[in-house]
mmCIF file of the N, C-alpha and C atoms, coordinates in Angstrom:
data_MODEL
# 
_entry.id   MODEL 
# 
loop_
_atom_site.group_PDB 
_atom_site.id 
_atom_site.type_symbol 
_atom_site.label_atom_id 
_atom_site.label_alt_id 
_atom_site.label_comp_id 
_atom_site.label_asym_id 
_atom_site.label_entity_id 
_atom_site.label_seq_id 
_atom_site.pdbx_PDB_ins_code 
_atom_site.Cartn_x 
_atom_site.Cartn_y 
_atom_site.Cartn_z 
_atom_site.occupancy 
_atom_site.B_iso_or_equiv 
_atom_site.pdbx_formal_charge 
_atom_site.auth_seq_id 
_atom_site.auth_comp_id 
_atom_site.auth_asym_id 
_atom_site.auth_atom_id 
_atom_site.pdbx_PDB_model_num 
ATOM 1   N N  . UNK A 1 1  ? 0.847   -1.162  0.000  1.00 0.00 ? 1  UNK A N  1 
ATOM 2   C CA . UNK A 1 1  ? 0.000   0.000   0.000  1.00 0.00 ? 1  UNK A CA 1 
ATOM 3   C C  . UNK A 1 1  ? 0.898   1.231   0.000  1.00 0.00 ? 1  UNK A C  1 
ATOM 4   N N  . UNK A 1 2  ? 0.331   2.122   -1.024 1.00 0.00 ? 2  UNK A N  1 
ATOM 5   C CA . UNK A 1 2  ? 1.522   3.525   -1.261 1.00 0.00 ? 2  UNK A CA 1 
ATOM 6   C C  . UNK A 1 2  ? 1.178   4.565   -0.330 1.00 0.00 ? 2  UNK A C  1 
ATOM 7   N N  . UNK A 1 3  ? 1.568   5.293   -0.306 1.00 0.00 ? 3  UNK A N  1 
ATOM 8   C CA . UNK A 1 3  ? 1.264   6.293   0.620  1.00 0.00 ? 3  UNK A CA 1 
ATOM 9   C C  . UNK A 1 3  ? 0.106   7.375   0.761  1.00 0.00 ? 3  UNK A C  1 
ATOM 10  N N  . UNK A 1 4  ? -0.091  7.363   -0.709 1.00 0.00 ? 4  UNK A N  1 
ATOM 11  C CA . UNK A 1 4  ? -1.280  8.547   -1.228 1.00 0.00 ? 4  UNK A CA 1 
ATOM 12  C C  . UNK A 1 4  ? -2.715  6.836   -0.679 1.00 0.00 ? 4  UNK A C  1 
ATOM 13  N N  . UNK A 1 5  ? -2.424  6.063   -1.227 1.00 0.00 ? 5  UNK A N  1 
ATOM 14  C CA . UNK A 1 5  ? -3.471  4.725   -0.451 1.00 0.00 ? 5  UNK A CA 1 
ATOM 15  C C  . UNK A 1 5  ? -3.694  4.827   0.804  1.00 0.00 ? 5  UNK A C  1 
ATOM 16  N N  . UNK A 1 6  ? -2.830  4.753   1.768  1.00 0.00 ? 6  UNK A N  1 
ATOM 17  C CA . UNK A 1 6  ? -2.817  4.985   2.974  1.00 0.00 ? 6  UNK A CA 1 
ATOM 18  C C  . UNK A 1 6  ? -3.487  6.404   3.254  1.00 0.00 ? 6  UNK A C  1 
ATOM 19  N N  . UNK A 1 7  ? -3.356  7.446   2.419  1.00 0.00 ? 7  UNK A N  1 
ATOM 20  C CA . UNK A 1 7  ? -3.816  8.892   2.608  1.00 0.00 ? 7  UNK A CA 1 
ATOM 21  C C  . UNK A 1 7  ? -5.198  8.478   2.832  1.00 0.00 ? 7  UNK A C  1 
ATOM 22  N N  . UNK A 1 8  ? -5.281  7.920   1.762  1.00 0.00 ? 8  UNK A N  1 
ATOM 23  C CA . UNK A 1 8  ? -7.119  7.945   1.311  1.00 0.00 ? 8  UNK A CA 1 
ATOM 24  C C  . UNK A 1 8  ? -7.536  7.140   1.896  1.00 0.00 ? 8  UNK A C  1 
ATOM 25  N N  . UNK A 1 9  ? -6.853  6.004   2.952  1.00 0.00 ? 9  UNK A N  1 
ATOM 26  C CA . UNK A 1 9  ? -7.918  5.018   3.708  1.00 0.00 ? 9  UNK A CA 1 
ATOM 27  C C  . UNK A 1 9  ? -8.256  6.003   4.729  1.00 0.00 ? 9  UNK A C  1 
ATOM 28  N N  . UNK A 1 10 ? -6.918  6.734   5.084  1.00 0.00 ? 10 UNK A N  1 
ATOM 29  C CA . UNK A 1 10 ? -7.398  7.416   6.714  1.00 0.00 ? 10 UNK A CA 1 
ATOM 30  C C  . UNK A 1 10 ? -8.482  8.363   6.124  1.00 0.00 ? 10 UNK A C  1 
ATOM 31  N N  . UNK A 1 11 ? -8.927  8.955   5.239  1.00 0.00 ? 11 UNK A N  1 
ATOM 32  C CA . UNK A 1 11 ? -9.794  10.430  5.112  1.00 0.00 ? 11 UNK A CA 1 
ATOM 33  C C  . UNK A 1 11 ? -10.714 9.475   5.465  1.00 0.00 ? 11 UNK A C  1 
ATOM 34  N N  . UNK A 1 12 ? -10.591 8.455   4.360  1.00 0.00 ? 12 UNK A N  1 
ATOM 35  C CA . UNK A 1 12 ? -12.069 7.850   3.756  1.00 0.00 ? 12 UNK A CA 1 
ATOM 36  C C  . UNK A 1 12 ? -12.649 7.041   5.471  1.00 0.00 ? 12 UNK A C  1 
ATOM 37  N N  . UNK A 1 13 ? -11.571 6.980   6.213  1.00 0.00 ? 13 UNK A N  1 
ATOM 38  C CA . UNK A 1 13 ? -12.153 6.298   7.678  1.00 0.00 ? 13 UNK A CA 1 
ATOM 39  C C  . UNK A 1 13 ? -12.059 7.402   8.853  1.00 0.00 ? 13 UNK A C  1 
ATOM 40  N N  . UNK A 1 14 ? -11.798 8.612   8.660  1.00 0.00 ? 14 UNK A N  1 
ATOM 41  C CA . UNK A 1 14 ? -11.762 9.963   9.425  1.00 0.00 ? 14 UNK A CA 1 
ATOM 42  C C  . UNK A 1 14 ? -13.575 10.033  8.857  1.00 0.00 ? 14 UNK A C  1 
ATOM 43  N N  . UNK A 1 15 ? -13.972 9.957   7.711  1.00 0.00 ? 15 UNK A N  1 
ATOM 44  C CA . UNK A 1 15 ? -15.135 10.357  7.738  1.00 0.00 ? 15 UNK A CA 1 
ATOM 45  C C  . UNK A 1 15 ? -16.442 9.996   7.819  1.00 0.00 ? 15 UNK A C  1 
ATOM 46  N N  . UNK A 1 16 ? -15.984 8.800   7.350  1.00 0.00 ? 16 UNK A N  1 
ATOM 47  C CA . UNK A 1 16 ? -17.120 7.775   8.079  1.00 0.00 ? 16 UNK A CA 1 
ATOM 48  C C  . UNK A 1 16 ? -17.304 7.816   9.512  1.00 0.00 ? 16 UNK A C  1 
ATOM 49  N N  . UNK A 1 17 ? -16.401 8.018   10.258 1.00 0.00 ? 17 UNK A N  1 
ATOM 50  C CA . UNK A 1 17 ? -15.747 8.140   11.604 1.00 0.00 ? 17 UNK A CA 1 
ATOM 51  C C  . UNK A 1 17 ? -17.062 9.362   12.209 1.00 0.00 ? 17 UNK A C  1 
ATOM 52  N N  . UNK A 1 18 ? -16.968 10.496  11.516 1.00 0.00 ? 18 UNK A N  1 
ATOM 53  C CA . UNK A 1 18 ? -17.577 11.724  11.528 1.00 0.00 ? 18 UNK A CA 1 
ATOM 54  C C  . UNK A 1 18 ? -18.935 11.328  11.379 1.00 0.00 ? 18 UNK A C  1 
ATOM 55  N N  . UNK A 1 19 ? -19.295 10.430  10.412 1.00 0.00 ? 19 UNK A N  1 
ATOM 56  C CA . UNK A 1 19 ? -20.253 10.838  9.860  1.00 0.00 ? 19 UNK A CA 1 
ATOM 57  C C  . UNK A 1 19 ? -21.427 9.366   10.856 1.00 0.00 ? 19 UNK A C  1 
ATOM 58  N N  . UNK A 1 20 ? -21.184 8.759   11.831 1.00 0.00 ? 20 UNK A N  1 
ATOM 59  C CA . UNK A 1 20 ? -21.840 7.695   12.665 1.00 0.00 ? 20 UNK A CA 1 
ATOM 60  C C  . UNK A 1 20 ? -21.975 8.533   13.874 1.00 0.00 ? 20 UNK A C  1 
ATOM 61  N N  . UNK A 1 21 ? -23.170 8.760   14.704 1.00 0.00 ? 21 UNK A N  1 
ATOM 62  C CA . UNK A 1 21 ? -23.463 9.351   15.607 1.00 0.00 ? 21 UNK A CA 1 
ATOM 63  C C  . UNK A 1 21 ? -24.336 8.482   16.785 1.00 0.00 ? 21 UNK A C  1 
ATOM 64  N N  . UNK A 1 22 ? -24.313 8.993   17.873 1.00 0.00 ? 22 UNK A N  1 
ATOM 65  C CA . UNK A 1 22 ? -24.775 8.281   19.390 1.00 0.00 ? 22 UNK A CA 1 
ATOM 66  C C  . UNK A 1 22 ? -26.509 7.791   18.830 1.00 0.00 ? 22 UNK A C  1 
ATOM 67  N N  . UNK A 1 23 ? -26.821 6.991   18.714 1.00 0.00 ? 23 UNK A N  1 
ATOM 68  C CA . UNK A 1 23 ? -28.170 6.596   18.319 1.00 0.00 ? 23 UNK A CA 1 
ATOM 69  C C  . UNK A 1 23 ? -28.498 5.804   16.937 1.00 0.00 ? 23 UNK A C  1 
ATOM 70  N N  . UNK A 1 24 ? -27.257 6.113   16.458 1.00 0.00 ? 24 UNK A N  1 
ATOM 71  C CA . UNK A 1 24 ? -27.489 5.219   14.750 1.00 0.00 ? 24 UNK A CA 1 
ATOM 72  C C  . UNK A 1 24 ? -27.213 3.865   14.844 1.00 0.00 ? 24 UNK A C  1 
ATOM 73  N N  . UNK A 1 25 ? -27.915 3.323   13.707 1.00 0.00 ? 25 UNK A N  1 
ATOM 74  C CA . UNK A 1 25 ? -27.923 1.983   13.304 1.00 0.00 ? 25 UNK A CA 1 
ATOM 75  C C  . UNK A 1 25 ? -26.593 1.548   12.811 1.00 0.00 ? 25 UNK A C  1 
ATOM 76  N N  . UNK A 1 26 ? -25.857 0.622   13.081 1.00 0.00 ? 26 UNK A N  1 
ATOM 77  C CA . UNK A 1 26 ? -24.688 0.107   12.109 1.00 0.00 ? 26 UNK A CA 1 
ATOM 78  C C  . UNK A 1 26 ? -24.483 -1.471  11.828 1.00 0.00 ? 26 UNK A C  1 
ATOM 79  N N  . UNK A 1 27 ? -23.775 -1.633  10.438 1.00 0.00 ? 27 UNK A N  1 
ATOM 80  C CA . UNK A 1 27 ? -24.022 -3.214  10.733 1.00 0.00 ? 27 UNK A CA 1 
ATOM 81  C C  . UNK A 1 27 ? -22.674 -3.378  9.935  1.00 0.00 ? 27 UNK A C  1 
ATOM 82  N N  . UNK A 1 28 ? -22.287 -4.526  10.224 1.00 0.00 ? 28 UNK A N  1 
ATOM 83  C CA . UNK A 1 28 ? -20.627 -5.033  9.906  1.00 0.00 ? 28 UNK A CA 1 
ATOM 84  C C  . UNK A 1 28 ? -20.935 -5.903  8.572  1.00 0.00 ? 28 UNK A C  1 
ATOM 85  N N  . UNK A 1 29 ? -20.100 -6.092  7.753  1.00 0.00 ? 29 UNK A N  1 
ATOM 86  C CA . UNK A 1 29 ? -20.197 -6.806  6.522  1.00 0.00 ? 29 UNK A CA 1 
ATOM 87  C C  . UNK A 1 29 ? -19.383 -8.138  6.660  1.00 0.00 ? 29 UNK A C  1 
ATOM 88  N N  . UNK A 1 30 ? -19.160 -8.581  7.999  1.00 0.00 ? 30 UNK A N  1 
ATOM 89  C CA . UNK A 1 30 ? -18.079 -10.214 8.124  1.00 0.00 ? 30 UNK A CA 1 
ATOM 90  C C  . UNK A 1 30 ? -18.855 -9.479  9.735  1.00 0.00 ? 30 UNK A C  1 
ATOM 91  N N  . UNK A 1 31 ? -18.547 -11.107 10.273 1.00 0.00 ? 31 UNK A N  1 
ATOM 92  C CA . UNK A 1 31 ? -19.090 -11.191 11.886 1.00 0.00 ? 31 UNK A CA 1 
ATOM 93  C C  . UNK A 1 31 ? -17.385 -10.948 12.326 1.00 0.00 ? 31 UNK A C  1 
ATOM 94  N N  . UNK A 1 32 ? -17.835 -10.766 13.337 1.00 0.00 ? 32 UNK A N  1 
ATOM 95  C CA . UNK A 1 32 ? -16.781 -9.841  14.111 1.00 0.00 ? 32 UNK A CA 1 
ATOM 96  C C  . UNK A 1 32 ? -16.403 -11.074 15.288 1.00 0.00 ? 32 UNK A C  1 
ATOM 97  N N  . UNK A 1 33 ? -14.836 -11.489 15.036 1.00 0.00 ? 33 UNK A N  1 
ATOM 98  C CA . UNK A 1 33 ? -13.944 -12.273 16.350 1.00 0.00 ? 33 UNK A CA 1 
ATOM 99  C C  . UNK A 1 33 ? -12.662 -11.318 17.039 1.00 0.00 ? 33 UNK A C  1 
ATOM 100 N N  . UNK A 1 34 ? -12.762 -11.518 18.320 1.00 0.00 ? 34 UNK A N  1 
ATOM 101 C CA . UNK A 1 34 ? -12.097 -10.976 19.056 1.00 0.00 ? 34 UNK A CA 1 
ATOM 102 C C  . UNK A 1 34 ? -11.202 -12.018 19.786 1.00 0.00 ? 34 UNK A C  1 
ATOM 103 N N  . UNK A 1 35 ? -9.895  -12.339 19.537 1.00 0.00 ? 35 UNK A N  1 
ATOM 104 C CA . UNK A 1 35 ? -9.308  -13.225 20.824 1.00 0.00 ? 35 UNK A CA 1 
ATOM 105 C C  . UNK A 1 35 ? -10.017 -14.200 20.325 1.00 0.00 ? 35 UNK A C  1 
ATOM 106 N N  . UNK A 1 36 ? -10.292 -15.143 19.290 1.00 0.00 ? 36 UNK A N  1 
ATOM 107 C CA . UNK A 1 36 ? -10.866 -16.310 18.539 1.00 0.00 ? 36 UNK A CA 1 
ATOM 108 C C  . UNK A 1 36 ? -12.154 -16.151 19.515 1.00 0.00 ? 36 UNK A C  1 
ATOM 109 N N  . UNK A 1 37 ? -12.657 -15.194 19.965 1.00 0.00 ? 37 UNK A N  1 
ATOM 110 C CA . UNK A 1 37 ? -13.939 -15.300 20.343 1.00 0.00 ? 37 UNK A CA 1 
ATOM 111 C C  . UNK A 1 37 ? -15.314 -14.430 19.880 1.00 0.00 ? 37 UNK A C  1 
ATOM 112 N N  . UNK A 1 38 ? -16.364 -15.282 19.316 1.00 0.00 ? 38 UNK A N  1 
ATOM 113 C CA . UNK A 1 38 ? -17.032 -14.515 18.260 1.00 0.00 ? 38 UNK A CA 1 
ATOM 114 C C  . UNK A 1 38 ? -17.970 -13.578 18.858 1.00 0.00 ? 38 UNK A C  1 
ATOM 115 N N  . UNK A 1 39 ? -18.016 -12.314 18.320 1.00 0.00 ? 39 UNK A N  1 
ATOM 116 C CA . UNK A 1 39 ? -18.581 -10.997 19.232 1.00 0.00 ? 39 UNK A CA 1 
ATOM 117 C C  . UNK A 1 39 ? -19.843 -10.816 18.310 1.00 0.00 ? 39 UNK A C  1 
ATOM 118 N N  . UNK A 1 40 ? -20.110 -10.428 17.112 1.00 0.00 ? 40 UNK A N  1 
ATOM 119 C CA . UNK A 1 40 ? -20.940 -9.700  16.766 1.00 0.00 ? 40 UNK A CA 1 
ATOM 120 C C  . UNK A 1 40 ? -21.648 -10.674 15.478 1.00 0.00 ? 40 UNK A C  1 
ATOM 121 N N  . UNK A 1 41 ? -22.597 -10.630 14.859 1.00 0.00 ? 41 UNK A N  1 
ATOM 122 C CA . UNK A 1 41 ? -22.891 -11.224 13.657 1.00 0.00 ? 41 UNK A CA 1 
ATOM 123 C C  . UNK A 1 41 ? -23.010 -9.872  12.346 1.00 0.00 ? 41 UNK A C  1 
ATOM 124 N N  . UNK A 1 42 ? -22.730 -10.694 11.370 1.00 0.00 ? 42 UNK A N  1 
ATOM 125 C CA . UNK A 1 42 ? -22.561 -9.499  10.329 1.00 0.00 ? 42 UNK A CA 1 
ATOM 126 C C  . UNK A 1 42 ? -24.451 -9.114  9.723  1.00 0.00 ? 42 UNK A C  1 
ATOM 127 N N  . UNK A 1 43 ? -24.297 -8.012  9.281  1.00 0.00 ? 43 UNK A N  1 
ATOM 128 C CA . UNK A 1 43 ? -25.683 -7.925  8.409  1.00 0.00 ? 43 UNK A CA 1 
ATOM 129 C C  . UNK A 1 43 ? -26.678 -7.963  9.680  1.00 0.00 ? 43 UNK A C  1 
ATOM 130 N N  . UNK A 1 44 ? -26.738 -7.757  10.865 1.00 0.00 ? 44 UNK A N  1 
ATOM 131 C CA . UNK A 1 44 ? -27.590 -7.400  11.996 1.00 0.00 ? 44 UNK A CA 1 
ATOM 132 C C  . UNK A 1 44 ? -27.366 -5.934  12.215 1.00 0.00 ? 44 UNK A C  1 
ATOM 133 N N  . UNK A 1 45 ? -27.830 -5.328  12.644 1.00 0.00 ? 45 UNK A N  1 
ATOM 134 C CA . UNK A 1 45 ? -28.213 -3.784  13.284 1.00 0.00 ? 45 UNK A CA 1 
ATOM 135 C C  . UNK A 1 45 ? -27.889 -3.951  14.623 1.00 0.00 ? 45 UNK A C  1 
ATOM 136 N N  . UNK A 1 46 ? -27.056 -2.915  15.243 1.00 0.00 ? 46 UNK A N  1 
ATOM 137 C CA . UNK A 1 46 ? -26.153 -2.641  16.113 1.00 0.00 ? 46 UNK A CA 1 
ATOM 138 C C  . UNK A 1 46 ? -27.009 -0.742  16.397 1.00 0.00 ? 46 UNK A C  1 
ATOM 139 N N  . UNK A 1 47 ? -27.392 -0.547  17.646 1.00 0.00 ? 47 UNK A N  1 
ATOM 140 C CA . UNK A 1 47 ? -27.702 0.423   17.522 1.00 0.00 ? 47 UNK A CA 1 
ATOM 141 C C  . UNK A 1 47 ? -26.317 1.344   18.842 1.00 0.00 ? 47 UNK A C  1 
ATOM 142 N N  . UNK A 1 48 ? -25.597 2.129   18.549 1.00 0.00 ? 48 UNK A N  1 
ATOM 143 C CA . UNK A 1 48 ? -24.323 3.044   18.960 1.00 0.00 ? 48 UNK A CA 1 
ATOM 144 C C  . UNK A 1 48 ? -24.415 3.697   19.873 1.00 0.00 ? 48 UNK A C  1 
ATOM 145 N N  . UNK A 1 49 ? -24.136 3.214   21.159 1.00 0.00 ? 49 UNK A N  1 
ATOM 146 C CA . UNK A 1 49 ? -24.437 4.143   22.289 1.00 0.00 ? 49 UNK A CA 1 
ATOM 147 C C  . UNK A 1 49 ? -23.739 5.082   22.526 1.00 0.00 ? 49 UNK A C  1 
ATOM 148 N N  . UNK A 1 50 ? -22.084 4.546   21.859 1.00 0.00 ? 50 UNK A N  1 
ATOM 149 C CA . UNK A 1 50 ? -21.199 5.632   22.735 1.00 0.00 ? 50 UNK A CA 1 
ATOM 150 C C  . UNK A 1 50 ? -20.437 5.254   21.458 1.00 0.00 ? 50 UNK A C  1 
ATOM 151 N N  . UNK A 1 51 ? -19.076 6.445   21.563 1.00 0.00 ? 51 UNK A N  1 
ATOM 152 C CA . UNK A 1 51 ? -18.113 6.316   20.421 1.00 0.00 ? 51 UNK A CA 1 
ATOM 153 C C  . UNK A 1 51 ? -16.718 6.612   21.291 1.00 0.00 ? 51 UNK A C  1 
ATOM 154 N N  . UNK A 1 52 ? -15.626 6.372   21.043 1.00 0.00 ? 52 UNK A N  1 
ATOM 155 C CA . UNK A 1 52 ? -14.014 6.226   21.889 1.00 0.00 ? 52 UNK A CA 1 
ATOM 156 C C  . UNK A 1 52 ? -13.319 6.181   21.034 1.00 0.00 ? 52 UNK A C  1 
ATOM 157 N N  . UNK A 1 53 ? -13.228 7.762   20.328 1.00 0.00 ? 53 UNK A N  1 
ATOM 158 C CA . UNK A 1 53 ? -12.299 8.319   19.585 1.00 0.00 ? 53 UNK A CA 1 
ATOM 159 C C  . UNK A 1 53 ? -10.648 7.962   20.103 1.00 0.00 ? 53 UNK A C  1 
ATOM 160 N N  . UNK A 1 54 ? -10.376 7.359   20.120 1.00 0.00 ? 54 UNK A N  1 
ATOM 161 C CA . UNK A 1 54 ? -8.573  6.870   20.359 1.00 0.00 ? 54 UNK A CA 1 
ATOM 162 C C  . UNK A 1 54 ? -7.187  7.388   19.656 1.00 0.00 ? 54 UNK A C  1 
ATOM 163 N N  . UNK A 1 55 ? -6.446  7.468   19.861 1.00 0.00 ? 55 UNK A N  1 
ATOM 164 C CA . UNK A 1 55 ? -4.930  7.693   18.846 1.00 0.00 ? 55 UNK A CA 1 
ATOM 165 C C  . UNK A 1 55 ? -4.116  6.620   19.186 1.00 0.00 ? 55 UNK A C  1 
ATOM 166 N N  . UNK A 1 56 ? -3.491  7.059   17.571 1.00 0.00 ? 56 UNK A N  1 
ATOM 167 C CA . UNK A 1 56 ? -2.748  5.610   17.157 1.00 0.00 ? 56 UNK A CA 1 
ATOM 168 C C  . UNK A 1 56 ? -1.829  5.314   18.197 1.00 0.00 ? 56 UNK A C  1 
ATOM 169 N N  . UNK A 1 57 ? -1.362  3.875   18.454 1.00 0.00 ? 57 UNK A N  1 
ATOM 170 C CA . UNK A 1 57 ? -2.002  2.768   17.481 1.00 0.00 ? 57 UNK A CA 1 
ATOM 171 C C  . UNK A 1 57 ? -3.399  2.057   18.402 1.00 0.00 ? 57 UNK A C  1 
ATOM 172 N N  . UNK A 1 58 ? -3.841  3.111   19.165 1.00 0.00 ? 58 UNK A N  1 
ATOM 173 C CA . UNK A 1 58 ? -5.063  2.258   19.686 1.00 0.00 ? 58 UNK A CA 1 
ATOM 174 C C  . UNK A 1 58 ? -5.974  2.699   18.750 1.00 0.00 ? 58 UNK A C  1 
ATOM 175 N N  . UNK A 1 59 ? -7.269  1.574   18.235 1.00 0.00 ? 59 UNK A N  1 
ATOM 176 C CA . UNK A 1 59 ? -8.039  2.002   17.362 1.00 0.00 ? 59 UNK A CA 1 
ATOM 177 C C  . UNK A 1 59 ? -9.321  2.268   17.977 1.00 0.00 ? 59 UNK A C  1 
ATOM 178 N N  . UNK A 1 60 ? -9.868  3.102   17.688 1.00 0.00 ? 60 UNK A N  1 
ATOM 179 C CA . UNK A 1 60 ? -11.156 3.869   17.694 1.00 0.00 ? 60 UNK A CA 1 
ATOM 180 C C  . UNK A 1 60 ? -11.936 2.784   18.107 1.00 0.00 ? 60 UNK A C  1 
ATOM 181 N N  . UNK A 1 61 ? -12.744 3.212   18.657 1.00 0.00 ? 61 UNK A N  1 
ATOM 182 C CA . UNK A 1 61 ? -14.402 2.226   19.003 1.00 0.00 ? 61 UNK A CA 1 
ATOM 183 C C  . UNK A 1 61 ? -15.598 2.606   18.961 1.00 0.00 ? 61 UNK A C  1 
ATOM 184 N N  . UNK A 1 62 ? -16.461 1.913   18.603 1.00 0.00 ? 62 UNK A N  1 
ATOM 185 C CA . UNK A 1 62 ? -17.542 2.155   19.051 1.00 0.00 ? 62 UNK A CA 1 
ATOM 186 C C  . UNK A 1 62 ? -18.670 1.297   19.898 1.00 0.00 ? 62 UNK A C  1 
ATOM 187 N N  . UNK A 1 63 ? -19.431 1.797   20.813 1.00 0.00 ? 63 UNK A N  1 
ATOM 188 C CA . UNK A 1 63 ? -19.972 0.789   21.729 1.00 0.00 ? 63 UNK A CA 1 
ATOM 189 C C  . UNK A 1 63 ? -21.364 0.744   21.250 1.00 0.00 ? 63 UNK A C  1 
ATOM 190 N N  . UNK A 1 64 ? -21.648 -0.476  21.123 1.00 0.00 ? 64 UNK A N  1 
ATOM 191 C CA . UNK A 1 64 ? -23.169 -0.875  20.198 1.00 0.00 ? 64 UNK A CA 1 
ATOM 192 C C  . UNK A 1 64 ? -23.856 -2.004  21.408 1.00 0.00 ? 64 UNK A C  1 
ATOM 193 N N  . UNK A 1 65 ? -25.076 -1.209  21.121 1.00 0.00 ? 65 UNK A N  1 
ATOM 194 C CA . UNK A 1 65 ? -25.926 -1.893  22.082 1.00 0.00 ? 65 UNK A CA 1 
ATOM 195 C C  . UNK A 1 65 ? -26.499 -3.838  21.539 1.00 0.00 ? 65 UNK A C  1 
ATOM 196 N N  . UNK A 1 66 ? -26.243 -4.844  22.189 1.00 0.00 ? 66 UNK A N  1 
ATOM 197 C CA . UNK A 1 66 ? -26.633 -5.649  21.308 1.00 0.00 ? 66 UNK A CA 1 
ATOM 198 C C  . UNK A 1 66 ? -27.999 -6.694  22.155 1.00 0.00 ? 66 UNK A C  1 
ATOM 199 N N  . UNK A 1 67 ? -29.039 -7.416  21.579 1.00 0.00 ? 67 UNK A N  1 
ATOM 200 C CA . UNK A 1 67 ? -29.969 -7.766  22.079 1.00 0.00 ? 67 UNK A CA 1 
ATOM 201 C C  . UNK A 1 67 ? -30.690 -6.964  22.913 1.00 0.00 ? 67 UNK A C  1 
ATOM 202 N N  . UNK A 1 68 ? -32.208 -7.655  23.673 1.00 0.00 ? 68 UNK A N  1 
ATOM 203 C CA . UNK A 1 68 ? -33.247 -6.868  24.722 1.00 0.00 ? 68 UNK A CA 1 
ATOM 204 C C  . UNK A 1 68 ? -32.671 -6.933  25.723 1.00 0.00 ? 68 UNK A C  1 
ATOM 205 N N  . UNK A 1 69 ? -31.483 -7.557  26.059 1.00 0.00 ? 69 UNK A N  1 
ATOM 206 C CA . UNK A 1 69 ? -31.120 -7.336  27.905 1.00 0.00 ? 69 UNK A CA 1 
ATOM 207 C C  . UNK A 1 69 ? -30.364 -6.539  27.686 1.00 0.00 ? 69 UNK A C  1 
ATOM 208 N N  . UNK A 1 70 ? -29.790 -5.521  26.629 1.00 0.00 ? 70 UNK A N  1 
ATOM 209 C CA . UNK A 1 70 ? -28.971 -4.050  27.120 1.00 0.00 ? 70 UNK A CA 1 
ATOM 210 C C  . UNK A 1 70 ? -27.515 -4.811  27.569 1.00 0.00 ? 70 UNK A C  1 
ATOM 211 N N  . UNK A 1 71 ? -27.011 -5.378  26.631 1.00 0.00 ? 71 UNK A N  1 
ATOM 212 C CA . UNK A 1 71 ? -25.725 -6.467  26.943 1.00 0.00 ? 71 UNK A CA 1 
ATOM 213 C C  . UNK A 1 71 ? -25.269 -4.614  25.631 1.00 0.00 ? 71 UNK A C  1 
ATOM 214 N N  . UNK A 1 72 ? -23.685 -4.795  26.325 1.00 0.00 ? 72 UNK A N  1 
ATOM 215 C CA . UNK A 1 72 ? -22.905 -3.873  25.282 1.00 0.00 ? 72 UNK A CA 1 
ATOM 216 C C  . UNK A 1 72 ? -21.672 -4.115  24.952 1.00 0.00 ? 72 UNK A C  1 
ATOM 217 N N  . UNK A 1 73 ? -21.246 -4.248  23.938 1.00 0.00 ? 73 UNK A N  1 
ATOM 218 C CA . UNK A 1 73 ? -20.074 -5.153  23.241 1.00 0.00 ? 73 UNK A CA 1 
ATOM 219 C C  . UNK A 1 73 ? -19.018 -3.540  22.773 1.00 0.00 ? 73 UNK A C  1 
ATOM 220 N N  . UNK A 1 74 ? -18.091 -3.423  22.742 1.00 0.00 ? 74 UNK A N  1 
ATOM 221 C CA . UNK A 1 74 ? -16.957 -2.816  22.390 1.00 0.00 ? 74 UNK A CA 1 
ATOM 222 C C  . UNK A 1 74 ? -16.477 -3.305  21.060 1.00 0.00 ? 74 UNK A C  1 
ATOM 223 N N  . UNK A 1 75 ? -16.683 -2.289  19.697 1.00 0.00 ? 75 UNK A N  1 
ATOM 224 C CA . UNK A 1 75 ? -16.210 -2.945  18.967 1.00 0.00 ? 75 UNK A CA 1 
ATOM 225 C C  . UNK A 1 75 ? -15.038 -2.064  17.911 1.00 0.00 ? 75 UNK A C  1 
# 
């Protein structure tokens, strides 16, 4: 990956970044493993309680509410 690539992943993920807010819907396109342990399913709705803007090399998060018992996953 060249450098002007690398330019354009960070805008293109600075703005998406921007553009997800406390209450929106989000959904992952691959299910999500953490530590070979499986967290999230893909193509489900995740509704965003909180967001944990980070600097490198810790990466950003966002906290999504998942199921009716108010269980909340870090992702």
């Amino acid at each position: 990956m060249g450098v002007l690539d690398f330019t354009e992943l960070h805008m293109e993920t600075e703005f998406l970044w921007n553009e997800i807010s406390i209450g929106d819907s989000v959904m992952l396109d691959a299910d999500l493993y953490e530590s070979n342990t499986f967290k999230l399913h893909k193509y489900q709705a995740y509704e965003v309680v909180a967001k944990l803007h980070c600097m490198a090399p810790e990466p950003s998060r966002l906290i999504v509410e998942i199921g009716r018992a108010s269980c909340r996953e870090r992702v």
